[in-house]
C-alpha positions in Angstrom: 138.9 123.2 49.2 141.1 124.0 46.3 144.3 121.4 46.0 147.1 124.2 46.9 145.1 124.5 49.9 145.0 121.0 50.9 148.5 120.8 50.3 149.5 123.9 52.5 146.8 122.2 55.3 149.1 118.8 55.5 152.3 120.8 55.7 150.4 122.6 58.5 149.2 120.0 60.3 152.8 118.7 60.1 154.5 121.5 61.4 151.4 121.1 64.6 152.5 118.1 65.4 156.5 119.0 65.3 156.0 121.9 67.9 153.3 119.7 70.2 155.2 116.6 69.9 152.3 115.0 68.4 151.8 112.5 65.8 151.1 114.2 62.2 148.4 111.1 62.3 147.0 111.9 64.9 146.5 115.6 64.1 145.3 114.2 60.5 142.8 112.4 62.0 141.3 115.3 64.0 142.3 113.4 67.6 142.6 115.6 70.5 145.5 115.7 72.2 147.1 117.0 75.6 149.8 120.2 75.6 153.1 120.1 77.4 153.7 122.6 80.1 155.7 125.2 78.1 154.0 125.0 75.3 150.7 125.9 77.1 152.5 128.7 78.9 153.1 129.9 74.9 149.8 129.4 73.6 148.4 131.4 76.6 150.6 134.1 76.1 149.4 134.5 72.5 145.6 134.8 73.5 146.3 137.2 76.2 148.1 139.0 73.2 145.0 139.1 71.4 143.1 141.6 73.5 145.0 144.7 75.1 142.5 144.1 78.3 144.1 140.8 79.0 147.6 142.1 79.3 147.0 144.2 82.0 145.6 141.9 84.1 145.9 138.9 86.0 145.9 136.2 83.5 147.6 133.1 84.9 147.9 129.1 85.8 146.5 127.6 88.8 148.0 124.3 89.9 144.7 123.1 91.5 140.9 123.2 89.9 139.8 125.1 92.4 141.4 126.9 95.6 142.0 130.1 97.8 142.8 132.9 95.6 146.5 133.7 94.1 146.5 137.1 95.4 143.2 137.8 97.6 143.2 140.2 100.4 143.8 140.8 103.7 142.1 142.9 106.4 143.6 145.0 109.3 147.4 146.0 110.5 149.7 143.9 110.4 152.0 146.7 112.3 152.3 147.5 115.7 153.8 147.3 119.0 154.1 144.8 122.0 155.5 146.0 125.2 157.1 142.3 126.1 156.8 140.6 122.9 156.8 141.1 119.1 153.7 142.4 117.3 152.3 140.3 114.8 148.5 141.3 113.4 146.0 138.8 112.0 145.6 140.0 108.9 143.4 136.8 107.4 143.0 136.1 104.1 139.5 136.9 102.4 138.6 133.3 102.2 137.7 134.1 98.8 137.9 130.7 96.3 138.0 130.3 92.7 136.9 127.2 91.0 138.2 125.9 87.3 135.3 125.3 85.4 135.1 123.3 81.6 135.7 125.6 79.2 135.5 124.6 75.1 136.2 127.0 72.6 136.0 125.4 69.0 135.4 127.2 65.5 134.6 126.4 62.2 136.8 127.5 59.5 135.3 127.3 56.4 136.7 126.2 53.3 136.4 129.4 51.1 138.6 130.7 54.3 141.2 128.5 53.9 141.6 129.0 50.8 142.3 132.5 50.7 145.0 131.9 53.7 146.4 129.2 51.2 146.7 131.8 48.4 149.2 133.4 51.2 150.9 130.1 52.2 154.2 131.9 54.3 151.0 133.3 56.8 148.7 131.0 56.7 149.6 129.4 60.1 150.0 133.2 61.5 146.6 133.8 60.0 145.0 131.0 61.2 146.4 131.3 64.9 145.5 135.1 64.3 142.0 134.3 63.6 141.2 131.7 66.6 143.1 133.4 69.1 141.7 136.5 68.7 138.3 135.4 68.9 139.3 133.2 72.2 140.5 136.5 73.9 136.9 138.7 72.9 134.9 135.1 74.3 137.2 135.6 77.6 136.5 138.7 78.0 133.1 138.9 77.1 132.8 135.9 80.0 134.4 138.2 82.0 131.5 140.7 82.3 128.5 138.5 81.1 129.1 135.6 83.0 126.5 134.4 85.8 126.7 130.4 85.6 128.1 127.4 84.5 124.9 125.3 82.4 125.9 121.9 81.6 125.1 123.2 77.6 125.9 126.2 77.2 122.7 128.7 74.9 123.1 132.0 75.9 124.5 134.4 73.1 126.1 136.8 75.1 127.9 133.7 77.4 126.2 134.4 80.4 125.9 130.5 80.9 129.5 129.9 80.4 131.3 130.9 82.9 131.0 133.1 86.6 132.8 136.4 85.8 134.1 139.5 87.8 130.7 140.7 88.3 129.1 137.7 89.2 131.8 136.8 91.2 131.0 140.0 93.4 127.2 139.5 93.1 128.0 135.6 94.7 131.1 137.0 97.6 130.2 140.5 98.1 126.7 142.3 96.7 127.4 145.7 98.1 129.8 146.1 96.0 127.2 145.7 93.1 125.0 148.8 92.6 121.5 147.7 91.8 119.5 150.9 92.3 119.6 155.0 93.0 116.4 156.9 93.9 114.1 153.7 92.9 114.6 150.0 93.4 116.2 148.6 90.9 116.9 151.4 88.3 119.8 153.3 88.0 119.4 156.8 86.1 122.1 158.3 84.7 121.6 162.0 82.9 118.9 163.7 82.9 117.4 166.5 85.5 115.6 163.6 87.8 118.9 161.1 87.5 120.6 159.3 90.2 124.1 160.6 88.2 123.8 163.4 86.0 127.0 162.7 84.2 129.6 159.8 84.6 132.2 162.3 86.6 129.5 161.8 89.8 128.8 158.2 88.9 132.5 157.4 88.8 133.1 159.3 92.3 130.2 157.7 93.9 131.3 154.2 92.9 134.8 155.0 94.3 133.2 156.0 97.3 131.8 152.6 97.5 135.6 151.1 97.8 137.4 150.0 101.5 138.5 152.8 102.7 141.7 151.7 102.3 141.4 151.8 98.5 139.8 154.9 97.7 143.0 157.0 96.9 144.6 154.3 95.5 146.8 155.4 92.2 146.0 152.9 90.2 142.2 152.8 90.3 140.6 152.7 86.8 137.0 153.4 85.7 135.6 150.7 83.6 133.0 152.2 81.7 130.8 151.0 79.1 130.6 152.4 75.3 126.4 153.6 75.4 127.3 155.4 78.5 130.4 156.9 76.9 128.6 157.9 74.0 125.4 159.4 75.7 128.2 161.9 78.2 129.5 163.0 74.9 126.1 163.9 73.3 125.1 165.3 76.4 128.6 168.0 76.4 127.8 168.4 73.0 124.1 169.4 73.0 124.9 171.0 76.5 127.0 173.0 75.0 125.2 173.6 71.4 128.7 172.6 69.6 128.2 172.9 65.9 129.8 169.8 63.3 133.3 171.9 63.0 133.5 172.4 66.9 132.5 169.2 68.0 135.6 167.9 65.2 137.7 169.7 67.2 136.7 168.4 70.7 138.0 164.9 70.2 135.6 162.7 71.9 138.5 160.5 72.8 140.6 162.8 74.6 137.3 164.7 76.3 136.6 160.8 77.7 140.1 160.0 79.1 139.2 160.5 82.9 136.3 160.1 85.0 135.8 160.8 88.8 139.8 161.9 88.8 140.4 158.4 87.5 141.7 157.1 83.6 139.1 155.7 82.0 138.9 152.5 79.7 136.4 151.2 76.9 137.0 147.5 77.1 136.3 145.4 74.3 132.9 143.0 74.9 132.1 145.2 78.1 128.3 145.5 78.6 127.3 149.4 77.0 126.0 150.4 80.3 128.2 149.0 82.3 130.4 150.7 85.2 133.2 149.6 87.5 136.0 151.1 89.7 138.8 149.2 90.5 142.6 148.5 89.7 143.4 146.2 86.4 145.1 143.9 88.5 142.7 143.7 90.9 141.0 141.3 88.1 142.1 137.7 87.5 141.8 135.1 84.9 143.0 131.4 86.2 143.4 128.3 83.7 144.5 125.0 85.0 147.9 123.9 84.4 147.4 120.8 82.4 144.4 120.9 81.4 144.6 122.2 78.1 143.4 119.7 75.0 143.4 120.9 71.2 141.9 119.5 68.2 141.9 120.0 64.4 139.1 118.0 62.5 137.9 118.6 58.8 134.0 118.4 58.7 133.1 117.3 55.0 129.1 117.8 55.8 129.7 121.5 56.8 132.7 121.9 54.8 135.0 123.4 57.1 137.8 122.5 59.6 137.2 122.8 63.0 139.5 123.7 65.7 139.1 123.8 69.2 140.2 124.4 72.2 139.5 123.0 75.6 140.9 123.9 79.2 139.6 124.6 82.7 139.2 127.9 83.3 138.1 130.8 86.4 137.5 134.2 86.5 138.3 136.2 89.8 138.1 139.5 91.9 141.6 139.1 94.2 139.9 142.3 96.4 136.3 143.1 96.5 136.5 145.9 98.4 138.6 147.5 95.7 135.9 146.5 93.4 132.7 148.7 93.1 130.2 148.2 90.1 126.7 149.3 88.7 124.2 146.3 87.6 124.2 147.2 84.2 121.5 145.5 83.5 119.3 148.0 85.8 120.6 151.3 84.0 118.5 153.9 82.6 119.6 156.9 80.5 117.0 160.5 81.2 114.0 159.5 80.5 114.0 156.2 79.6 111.2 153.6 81.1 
């Protein structure tokens, strides 16, 4: 690490410890420490930021580790009529829980890094926080829709071992909500003259199909959908329609993909590429621990890099699974493929 960088990395570490209330020791020395309440309530804001996704949904504190839901559901009237008496339905709560689960995002930032963010010293605190947040908030999401346990130590590449997400959350609570197969166990076909969906207009109607009753009009439904199956619908309308390179310039892809089933669509960053879902964005939740968030900064001479991390307690949640209604990705087949 060049010396102008090591000097711009000790006024940085000074300027931590001023807004954590921290001893610039202690952040020297690479010791965790705990984060006060507001300033948690800042750094999540900042990773929700990050990702366009995590703005539009839930992405809150819990006081508890783990509990009913913030928003759940409820089923039945609630309105009515009693000829002697007031009317009061039981509209009971899901009974859906969440549970906080350890969660430790740390990076290594190597030196050769550094030292081009020391080069810009005025940003290299916005860089940094830039650079670690950001990848904080594709990890989340990427949780979000991989995610099937919590393993002690965590192997899996894509984070299935992390974390529960929104998918196996309605695998776990509510598997009829999860597509698994069409015409043959297990496979889902999609295009193609002997698919289950021949395009993602019926697929996206079918899955809407599969919400409550009470859901299926809703205004705010939004098709999740996956970037392999996005791409595949627009070669099919292309070749479907024998477009040559100047007509298919003209057909923007992106504005040809906006809606599916009557419903906008989205691309979501990390999202599986044959992946499927109908529901509303704030129908999905994120839930991290008030108080539970620890931070770190350590230089690592044997790998030469700093490394930063950040640990909290952390749950993923569907407040309403029957406004939830997915395909198992991991099933899907596109025309003819075995």
């Amino acid at each position: 690490m060049k010396l102008e960088t090591q000097k711009v990395l000790k006024e940085f570490f000074s300027n931590v410890a001023g807004y954590y209330g921290v001893d610039a020791e202690r952040i020297e020395q690479g010791k965790e420490f705990s984060v006060e309440a507001n300033k948690e309530i800042h750094l999540l804001d900042n990773i929700q930021k990050k990702a366009d996704f995590l703005q539009k949904i839930n992405y809150m504190q819990v006081d508890e580790l783990k509990g009913q839901l913030i928003f759940g559901a409820t089923e039945g009237m609630i309105t009515g009529r009693k000829k002697t008496a007031r009317f009061y339905g039981e509209a009971e709560p899901s009974g859906y829980g969440y549970e906080c689960v350890e969660t430790d995002s740390g990076i290594l930032i190597p030196w050769p890094r550094l030292d081009q963010w020391g080069s810009l010293a005025p940003q290299f605190a916005q860089r940094w926080a830039d650079f670690v947040q950001r990848q904080i908030a594709l990890d989340e999401l990427k949780i979000g829709f991989y995610g099937e346990s919590v393993a002690e130590n965590t192997k899996d590449a894509e984070g299935k071992d992390v974390n529960k997400g929104w998918m196996q959350f309605a695998r776990d609570n509510k598997a009829t909500q999860v597509l698994t197969g069409g015409k043959t166990d297990n496979i889902i076909r999609i295009f193609g003259a002997n698919a289950d969906y021949k395009n993602l207009d019926e697929l996206a109607y079918d899955l809407k199909q599969g919400l409550h009753e009470r859901h299926r009009d809703a205004g705010d439904l939004v098709f999740l959908v996956g970037a392999d199956l996005v791409a595949k619908e627009a070669s099919t309308v292309y070749r479907g329609n024998s477009l040559i390179a100047t007509e298919k310039a003209a057909l923007n892809t992106h504005d040809l993909m906006k809606t599916f089933g009557g419903m906008p669509s989205m691309i979501v960053p990390n999202m599986p590429g044959r992946a499927a879902i109908v529901t509303s964005l704030d129908n999905l939740s994120i839930y991290t621990q008030k108080g539970s968030i620890r931070r770190s900064f350590r230089e690592d001479q044997e790998v030469k890099a700093i490394k930063d991390t950040y640990y909290r307690n952390q749950a993923y949640a569907v407040e309403d699974l029957g406004k939830f209604a997915a395909i198992e990705f991991k099933n899907v087949k596109l025309e003819d493929e075995q």
